[in-house]
Structures are given as structure tokens and as C-alpha cells.
mmCIF file as gemmi writes it, N, C-alpha and C atoms, coordinates in Angstrom:
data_model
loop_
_atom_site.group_PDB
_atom_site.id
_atom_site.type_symbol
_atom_site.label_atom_id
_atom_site.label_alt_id
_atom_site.label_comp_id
_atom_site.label_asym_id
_atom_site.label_entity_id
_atom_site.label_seq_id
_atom_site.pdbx_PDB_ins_code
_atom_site.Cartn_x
_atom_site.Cartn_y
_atom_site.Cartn_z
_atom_site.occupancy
_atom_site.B_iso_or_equiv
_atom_site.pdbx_formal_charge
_atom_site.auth_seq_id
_atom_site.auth_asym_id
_atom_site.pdbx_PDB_model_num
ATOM 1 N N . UNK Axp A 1 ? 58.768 -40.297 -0.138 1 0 ? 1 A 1
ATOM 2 C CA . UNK Axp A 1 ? 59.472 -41.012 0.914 1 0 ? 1 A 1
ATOM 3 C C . UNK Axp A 1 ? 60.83 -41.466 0.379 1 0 ? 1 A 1
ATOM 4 N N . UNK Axp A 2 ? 62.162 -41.102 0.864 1 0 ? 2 A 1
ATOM 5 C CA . UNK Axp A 2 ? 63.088 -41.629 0.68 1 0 ? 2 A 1
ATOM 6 C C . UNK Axp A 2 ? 63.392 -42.972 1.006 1 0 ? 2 A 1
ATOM 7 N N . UNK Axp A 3 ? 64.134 -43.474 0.017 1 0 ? 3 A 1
ATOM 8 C CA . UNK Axp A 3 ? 64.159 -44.976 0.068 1 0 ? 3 A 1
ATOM 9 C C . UNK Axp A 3 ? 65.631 -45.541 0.523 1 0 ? 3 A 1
ATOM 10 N N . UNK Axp A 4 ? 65.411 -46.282 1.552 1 0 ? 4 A 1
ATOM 11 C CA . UNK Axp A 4 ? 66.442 -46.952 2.129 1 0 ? 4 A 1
ATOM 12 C C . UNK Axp A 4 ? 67.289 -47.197 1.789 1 0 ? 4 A 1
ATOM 13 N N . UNK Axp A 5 ? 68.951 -46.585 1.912 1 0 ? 5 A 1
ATOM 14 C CA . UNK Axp A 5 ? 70.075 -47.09 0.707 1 0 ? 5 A 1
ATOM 15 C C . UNK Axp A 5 ? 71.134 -48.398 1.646 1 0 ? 5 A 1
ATOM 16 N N . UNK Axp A 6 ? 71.716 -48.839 0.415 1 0 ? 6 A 1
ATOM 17 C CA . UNK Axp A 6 ? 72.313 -50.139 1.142 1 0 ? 6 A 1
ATOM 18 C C . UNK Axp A 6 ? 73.634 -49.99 0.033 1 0 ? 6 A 1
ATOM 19 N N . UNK Axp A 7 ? 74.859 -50.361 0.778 1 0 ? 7 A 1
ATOM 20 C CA . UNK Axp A 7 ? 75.878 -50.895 0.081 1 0 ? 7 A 1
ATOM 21 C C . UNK Axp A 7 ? 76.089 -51.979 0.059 1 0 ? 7 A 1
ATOM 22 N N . UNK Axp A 8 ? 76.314 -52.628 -0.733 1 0 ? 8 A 1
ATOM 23 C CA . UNK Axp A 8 ? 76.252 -54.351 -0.72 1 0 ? 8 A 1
ATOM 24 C C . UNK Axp A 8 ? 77.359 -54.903 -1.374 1 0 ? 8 A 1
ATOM 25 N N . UNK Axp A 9 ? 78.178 -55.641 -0.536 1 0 ? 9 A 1
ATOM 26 C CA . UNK Axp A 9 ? 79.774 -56.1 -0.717 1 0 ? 9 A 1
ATOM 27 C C . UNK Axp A 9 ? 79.233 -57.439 -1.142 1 0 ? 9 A 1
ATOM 28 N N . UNK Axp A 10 ? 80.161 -57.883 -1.747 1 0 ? 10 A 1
ATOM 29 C CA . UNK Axp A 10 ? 80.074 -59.718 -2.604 1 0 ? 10 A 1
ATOM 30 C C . UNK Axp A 10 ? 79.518 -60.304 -1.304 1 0 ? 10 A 1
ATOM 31 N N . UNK Axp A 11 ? 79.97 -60.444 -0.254 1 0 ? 11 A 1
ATOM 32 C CA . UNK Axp A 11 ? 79.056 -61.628 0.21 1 0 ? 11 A 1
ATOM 33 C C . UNK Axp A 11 ? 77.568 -61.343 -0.238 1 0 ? 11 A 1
ATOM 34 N N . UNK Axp A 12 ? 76.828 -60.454 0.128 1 0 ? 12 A 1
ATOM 35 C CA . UNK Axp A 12 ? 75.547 -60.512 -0.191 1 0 ? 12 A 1
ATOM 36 C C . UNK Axp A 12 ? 75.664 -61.246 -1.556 1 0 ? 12 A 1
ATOM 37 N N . UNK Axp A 13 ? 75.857 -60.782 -2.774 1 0 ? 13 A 1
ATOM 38 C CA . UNK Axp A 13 ? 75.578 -61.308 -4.028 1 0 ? 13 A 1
ATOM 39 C C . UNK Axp A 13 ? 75.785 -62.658 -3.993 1 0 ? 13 A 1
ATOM 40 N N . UNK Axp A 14 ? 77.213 -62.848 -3.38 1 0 ? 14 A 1
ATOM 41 C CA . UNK Axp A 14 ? 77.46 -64.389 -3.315 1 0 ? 14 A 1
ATOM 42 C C . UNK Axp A 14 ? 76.079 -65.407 -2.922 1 0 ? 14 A 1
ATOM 43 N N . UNK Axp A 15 ? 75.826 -64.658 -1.619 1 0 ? 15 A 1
ATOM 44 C CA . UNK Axp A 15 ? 74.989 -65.677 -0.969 1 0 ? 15 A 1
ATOM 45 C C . UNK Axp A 15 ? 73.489 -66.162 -1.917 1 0 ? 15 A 1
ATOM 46 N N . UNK Axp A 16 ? 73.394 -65.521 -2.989 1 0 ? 16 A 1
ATOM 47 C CA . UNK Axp A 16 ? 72.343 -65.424 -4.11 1 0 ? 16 A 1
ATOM 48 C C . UNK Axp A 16 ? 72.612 -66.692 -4.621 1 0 ? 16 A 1
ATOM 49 N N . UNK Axp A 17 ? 73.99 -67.25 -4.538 1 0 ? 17 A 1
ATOM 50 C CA . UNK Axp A 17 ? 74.839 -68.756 -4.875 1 0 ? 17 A 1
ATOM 51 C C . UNK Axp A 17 ? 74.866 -69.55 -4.237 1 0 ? 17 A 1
ATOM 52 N N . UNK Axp A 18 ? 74.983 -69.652 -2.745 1 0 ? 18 A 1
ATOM 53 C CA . UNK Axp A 18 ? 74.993 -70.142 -2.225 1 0 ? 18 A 1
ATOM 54 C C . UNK Axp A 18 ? 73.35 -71.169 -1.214 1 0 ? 18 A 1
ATOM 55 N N . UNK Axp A 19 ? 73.267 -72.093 -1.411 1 0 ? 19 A 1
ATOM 56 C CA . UNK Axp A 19 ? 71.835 -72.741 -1.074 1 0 ? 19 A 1
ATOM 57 C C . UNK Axp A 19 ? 71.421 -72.583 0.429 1 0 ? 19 A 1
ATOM 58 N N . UNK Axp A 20 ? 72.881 -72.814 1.313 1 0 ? 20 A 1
ATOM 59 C CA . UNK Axp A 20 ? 72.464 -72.61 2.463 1 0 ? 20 A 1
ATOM 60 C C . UNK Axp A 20 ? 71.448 -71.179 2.909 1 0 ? 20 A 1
ATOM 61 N N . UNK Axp A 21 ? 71.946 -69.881 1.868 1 0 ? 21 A 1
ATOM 62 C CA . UNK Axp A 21 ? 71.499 -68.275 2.435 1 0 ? 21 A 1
ATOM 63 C C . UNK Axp A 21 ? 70.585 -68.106 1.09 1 0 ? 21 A 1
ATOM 64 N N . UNK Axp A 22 ? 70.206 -68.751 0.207 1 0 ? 22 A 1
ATOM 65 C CA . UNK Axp A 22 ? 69.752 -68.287 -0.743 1 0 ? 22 A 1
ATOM 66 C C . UNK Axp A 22 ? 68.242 -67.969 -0.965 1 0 ? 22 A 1
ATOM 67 N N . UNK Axp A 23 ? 67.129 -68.141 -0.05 1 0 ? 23 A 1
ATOM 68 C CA . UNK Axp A 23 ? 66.271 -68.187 0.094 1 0 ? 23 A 1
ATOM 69 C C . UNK Axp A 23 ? 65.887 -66.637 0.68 1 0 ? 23 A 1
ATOM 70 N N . UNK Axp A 24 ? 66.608 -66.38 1.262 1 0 ? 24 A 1
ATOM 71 C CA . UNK Axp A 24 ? 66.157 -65.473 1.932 1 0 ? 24 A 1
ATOM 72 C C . UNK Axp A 24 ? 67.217 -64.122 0.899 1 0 ? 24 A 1
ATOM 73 N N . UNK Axp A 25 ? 68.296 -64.853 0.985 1 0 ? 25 A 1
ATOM 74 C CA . UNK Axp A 25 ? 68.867 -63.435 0.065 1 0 ? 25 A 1
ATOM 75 C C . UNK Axp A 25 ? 67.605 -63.23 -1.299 1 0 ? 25 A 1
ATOM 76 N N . UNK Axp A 26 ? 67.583 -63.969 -1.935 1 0 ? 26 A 1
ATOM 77 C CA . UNK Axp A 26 ? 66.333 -63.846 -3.181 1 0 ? 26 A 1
ATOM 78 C C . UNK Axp A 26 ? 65.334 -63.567 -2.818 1 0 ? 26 A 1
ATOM 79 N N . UNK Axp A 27 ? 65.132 -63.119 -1.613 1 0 ? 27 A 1
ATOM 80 C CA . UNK Axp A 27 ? 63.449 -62.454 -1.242 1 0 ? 27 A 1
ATOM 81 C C . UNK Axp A 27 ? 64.164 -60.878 -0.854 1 0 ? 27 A 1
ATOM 82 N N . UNK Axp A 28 ? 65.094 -60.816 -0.615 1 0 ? 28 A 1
ATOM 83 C CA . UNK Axp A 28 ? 65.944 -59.18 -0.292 1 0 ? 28 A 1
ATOM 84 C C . UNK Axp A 28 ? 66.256 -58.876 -1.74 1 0 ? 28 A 1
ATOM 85 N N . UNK Axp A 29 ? 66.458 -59.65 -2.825 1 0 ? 29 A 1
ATOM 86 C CA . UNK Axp A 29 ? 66.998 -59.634 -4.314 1 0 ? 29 A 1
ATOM 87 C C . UNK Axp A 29 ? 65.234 -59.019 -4.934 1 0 ? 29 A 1
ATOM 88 N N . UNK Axp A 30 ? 64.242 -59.968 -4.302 1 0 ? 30 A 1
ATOM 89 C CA . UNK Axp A 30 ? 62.969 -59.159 -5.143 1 0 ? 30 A 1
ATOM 90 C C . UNK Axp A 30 ? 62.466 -58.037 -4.605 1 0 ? 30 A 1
ATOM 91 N N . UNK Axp A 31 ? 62.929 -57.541 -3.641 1 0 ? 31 A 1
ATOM 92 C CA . UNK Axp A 31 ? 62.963 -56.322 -3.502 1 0 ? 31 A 1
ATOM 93 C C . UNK Axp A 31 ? 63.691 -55.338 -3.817 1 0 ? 31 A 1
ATOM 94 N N . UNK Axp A 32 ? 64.943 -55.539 -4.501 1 0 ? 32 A 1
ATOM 95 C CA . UNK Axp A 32 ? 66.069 -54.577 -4.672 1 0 ? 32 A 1
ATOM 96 C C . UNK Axp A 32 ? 65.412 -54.075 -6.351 1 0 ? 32 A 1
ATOM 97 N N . UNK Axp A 33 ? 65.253 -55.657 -6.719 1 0 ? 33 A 1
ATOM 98 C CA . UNK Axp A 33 ? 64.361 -56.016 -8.282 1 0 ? 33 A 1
ATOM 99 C C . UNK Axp A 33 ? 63.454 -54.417 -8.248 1 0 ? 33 A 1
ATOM 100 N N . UNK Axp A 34 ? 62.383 -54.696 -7.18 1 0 ? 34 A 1
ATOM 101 C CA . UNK Axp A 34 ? 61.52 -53.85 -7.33 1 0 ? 34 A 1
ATOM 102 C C . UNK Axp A 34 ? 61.712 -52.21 -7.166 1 0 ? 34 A 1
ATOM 103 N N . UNK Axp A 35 ? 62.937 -51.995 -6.81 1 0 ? 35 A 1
ATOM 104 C CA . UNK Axp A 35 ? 63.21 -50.591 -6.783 1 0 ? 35 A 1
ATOM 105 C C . UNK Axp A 35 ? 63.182 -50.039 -5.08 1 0 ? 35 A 1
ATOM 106 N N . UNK Axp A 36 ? 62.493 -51.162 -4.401 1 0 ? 36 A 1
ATOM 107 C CA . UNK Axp A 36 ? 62.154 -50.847 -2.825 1 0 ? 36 A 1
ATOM 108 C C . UNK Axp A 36 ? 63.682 -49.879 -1.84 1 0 ? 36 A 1
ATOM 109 N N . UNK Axp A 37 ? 64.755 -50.384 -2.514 1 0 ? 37 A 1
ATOM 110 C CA . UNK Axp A 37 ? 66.027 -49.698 -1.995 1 0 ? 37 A 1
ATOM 111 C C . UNK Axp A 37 ? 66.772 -49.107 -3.096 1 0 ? 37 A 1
ATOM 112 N N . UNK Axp A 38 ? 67.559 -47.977 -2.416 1 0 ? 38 A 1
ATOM 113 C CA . UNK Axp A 38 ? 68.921 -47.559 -3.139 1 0 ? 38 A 1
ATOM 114 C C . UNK Axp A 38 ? 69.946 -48.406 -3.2 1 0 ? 38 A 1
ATOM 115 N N . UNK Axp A 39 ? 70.633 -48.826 -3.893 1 0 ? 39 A 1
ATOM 116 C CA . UNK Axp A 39 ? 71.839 -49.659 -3.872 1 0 ? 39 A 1
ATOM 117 C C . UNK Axp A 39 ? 73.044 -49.049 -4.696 1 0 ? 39 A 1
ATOM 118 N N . UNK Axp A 40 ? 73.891 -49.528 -3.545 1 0 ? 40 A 1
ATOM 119 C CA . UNK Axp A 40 ? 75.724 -48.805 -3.941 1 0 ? 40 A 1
ATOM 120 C C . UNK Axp A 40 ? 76.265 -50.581 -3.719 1 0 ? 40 A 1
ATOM 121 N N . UNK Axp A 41 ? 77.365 -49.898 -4.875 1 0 ? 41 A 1
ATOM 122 C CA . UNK Axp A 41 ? 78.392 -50.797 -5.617 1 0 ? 41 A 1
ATOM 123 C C . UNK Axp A 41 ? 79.667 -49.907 -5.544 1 0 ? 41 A 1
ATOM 124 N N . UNK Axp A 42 ? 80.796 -50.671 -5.768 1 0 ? 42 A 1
ATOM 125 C CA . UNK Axp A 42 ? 81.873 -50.263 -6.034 1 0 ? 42 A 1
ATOM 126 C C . UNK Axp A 42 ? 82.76 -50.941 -6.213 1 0 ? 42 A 1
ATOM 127 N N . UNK Axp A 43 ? 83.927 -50.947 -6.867 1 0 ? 43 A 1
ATOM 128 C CA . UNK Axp A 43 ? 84.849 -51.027 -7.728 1 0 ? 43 A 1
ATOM 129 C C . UNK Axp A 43 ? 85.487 -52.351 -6.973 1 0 ? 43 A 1
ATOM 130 N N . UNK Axp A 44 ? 85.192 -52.778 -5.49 1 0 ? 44 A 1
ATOM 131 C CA . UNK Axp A 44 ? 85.818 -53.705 -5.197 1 0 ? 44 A 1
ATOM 132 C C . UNK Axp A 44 ? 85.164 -54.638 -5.183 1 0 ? 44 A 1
ATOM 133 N N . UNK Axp A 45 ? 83.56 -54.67 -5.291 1 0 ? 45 A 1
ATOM 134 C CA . UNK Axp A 45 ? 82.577 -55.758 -5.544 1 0 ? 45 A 1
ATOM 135 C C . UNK Axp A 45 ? 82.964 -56.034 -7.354 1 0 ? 45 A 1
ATOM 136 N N . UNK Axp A 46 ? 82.977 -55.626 -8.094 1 0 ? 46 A 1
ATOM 137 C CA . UNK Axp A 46 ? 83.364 -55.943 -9.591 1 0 ? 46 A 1
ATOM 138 C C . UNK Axp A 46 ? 84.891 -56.848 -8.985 1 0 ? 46 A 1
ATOM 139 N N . UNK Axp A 47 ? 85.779 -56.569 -8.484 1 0 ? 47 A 1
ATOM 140 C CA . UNK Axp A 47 ? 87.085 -56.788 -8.609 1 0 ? 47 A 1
ATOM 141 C C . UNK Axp A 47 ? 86.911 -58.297 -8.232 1 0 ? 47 A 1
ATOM 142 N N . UNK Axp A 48 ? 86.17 -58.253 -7.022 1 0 ? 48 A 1
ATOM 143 C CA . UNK Axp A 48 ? 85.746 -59.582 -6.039 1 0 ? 48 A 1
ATOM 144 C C . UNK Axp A 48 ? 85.164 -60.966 -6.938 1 0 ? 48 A 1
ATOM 145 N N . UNK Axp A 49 ? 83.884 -60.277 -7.635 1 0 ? 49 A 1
ATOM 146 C CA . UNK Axp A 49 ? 83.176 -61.086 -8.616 1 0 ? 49 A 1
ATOM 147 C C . UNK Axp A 49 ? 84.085 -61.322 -9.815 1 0 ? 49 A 1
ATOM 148 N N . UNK Axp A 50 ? 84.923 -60.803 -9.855 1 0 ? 50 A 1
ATOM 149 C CA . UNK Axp A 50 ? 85.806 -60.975 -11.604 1 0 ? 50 A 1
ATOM 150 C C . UNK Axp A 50 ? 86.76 -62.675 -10.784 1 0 ? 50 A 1
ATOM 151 N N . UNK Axp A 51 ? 87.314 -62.037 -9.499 1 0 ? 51 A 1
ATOM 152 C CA . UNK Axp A 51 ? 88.215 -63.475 -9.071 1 0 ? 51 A 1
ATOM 153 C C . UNK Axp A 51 ? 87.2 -64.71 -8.734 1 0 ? 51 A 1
ATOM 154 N N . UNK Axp A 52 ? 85.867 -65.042 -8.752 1 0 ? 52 A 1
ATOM 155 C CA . UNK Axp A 52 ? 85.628 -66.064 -8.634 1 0 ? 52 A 1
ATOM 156 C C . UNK Axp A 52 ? 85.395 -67.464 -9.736 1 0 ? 52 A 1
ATOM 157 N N . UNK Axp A 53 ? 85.22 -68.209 -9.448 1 0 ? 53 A 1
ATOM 158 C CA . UNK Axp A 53 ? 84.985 -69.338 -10.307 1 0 ? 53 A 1
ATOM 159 C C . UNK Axp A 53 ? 84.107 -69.361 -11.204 1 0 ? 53 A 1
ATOM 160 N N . UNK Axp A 54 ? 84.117 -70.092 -12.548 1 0 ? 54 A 1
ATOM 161 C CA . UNK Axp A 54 ? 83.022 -70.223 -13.138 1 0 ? 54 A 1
ATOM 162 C C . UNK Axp A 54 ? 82.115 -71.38 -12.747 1 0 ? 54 A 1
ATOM 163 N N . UNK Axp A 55 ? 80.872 -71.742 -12.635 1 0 ? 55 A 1
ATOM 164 C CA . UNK Axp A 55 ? 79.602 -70.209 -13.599 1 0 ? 55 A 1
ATOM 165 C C . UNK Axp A 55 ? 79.45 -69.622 -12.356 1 0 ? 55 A 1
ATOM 166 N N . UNK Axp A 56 ? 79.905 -69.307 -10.837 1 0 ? 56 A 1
ATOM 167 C CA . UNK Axp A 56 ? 79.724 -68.731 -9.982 1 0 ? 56 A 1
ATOM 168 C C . UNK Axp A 56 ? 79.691 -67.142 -10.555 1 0 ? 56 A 1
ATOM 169 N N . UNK Axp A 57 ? 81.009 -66.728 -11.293 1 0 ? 57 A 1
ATOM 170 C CA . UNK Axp A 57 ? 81.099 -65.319 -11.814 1 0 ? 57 A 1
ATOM 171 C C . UNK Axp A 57 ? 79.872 -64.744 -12.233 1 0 ? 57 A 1
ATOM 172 N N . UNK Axp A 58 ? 79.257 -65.735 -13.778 1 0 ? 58 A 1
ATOM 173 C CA . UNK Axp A 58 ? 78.284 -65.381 -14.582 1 0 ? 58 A 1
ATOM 174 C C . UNK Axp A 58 ? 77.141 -65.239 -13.818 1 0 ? 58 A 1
ATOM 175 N N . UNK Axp A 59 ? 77.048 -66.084 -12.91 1 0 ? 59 A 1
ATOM 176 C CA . UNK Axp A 59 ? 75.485 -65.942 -12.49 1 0 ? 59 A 1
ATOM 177 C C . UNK Axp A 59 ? 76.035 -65.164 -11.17 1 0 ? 59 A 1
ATOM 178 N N . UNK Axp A 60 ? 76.476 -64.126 -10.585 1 0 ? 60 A 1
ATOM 179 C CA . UNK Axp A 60 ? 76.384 -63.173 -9.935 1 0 ? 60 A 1
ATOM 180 C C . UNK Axp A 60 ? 76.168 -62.016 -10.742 1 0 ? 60 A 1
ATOM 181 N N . UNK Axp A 61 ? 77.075 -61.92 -11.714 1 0 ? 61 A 1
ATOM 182 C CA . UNK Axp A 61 ? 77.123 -60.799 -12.796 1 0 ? 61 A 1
ATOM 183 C C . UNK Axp A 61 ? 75.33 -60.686 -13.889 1 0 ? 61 A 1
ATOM 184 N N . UNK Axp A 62 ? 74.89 -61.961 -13.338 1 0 ? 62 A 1
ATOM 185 C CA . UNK Axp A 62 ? 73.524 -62.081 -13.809 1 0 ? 62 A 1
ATOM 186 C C . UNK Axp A 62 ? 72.835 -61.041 -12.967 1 0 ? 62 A 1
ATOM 187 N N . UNK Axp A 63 ? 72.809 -61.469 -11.74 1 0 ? 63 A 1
ATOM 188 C CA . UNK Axp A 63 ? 71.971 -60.929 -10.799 1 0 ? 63 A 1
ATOM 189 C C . UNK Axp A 63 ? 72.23 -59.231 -10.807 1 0 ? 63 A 1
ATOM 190 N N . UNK Axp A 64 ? 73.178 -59.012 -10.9 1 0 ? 64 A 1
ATOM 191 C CA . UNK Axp A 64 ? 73.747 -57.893 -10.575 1 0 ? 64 A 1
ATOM 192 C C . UNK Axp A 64 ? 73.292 -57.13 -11.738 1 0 ? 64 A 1
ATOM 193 N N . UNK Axp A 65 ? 73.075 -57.63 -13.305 1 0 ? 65 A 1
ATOM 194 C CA . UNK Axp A 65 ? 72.453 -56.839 -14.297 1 0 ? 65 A 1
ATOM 195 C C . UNK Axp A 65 ? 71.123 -56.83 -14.247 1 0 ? 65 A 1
ATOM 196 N N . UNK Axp A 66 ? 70.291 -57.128 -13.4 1 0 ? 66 A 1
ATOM 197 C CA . UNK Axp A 66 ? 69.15 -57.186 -13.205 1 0 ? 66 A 1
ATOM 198 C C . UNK Axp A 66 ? 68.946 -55.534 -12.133 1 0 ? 66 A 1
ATOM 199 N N . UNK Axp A 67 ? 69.316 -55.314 -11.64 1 0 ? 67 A 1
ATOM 200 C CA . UNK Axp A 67 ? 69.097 -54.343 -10.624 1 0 ? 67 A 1
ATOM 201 C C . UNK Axp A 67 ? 69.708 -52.785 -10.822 1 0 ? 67 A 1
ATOM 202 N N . UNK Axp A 68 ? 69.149 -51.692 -10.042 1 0 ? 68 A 1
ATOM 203 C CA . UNK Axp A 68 ? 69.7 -50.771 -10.743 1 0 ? 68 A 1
ATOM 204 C C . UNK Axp A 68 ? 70.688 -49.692 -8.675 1 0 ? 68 A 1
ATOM 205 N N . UNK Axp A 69 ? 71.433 -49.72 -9.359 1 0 ? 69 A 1
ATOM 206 C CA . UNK Axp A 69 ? 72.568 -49.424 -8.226 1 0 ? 69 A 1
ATOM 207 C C . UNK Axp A 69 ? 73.455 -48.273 -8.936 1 0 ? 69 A 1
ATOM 208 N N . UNK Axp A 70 ? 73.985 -47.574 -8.237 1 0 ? 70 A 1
ATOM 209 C CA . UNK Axp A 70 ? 74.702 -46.59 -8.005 1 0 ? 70 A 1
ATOM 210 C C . UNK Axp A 70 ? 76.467 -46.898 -7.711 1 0 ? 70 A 1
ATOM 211 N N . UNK Axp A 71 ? 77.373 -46.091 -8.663 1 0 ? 71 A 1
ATOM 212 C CA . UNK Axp A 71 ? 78.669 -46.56 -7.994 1 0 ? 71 A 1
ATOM 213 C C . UNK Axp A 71 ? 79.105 -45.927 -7.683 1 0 ? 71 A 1
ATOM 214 N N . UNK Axp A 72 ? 80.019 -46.341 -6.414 1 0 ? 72 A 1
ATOM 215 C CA . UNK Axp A 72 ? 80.681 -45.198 -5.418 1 0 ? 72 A 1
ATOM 216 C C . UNK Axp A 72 ? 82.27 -45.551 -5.743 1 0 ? 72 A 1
ATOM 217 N N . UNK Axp A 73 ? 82.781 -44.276 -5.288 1 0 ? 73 A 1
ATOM 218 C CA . UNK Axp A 73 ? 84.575 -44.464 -5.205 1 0 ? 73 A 1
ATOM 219 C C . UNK Axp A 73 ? 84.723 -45.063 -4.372 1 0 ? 73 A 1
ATOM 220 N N . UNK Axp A 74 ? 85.606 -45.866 -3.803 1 0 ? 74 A 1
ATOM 221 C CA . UNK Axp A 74 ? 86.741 -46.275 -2.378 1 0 ? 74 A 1
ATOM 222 C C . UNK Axp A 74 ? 86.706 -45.008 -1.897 1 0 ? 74 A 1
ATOM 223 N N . UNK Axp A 75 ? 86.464 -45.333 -0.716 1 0 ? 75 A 1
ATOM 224 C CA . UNK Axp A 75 ? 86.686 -44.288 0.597 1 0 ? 75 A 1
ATOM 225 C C . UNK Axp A 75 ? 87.141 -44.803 1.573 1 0 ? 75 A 1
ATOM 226 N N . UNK Axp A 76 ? 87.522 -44.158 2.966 1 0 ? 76 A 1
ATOM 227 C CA . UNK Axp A 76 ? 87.878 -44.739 4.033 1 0 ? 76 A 1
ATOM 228 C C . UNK Axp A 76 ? 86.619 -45.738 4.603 1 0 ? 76 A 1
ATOM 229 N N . UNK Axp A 77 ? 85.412 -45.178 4.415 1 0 ? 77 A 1
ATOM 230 C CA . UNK Axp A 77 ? 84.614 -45.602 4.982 1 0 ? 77 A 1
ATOM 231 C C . UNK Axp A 77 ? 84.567 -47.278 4.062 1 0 ? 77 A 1
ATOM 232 N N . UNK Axp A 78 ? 84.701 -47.416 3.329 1 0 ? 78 A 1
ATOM 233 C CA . UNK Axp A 78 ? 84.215 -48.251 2.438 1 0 ? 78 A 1
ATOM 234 C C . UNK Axp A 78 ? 85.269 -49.315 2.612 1 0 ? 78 A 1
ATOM 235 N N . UNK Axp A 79 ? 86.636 -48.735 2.924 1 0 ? 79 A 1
ATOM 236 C CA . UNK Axp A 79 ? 87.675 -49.644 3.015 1 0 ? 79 A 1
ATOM 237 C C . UNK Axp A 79 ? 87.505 -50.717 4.366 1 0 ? 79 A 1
ATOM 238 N N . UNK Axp A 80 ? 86.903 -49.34 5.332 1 0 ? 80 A 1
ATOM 239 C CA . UNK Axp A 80 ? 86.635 -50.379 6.461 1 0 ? 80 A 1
ATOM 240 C C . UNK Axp A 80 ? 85.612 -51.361 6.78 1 0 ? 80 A 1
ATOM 241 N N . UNK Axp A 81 ? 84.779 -51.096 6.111 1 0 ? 81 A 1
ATOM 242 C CA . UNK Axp A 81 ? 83.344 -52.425 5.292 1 0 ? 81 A 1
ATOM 243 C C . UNK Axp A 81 ? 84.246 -53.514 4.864 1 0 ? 81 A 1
């Protein structure tokens, strides 16, 4: 069975930070954990997470080494995400 792919722009990760969304993003996070989806990254989610604050940076860049994702180039499509 092919597994569901997702591109996931900083807000998602963010919201892993944030208390108001974080409950529910960390139950979509133990599933990503578990391999349940494909996940794409790209070059503007790194760029995004490099400009934020500390320890906001570290502990996205936490989360984000936990999981296993795929990176894509910039495309049109991606620009318009």
C-alpha cells in the first residue's frame, strides 16, 4: 500500500512550538515518527527555520531530525504553497 505523501512548510513544524496547536500537531508528529507518511521538505523550510528565534530554531530542528523526509527542489508548484 502506498503511503500518503505530505509536504510540510514551517508552519506545521512551528506549530510543534506553539501550545495553542501543539497537541494535535504531536499526534500527526507520532505518526510521521512512525513512518505512517511520506514527507517532503525543501530548501525553504531549512531557510524559514534558520530565521527564527532561539531555542524556537533548536527545537524545530529537533523535531525535524527525528523523522525521515525527502527533499525536493523549488518548483512552481511549491512556490505557490
Amino acid at each position: 500500500m502506498k503511503k500518503i505523501g505530505f509536504y510540510l512548510d514551517t508552519t506545521v513544524i512551528s506549530h510543534l512550538y506553539a501550545p495553542e496547536k501543539m497537541q494535535e500537531t504531536l499526534a500527526l508528529w507520532d505518526d510521521i515518527i512512525a513512518g505512517n507518511y511520506e514527507i517532503v521538505l525543501s530548501s525553504v523550510v531549512f531557510d524559514e527555520i534558520d530565521r527564527c528565534y532561539q531555542p524556537k530554531r533548536d527545537i524545530m530542528y529537533e523535531y525535524v531530525n527525528r523523522i525521515e523526509f525527502k527533499n525536493t527542489k523549488i518548483n512552481s508548484t511549491i512556490r505557490e504553497i
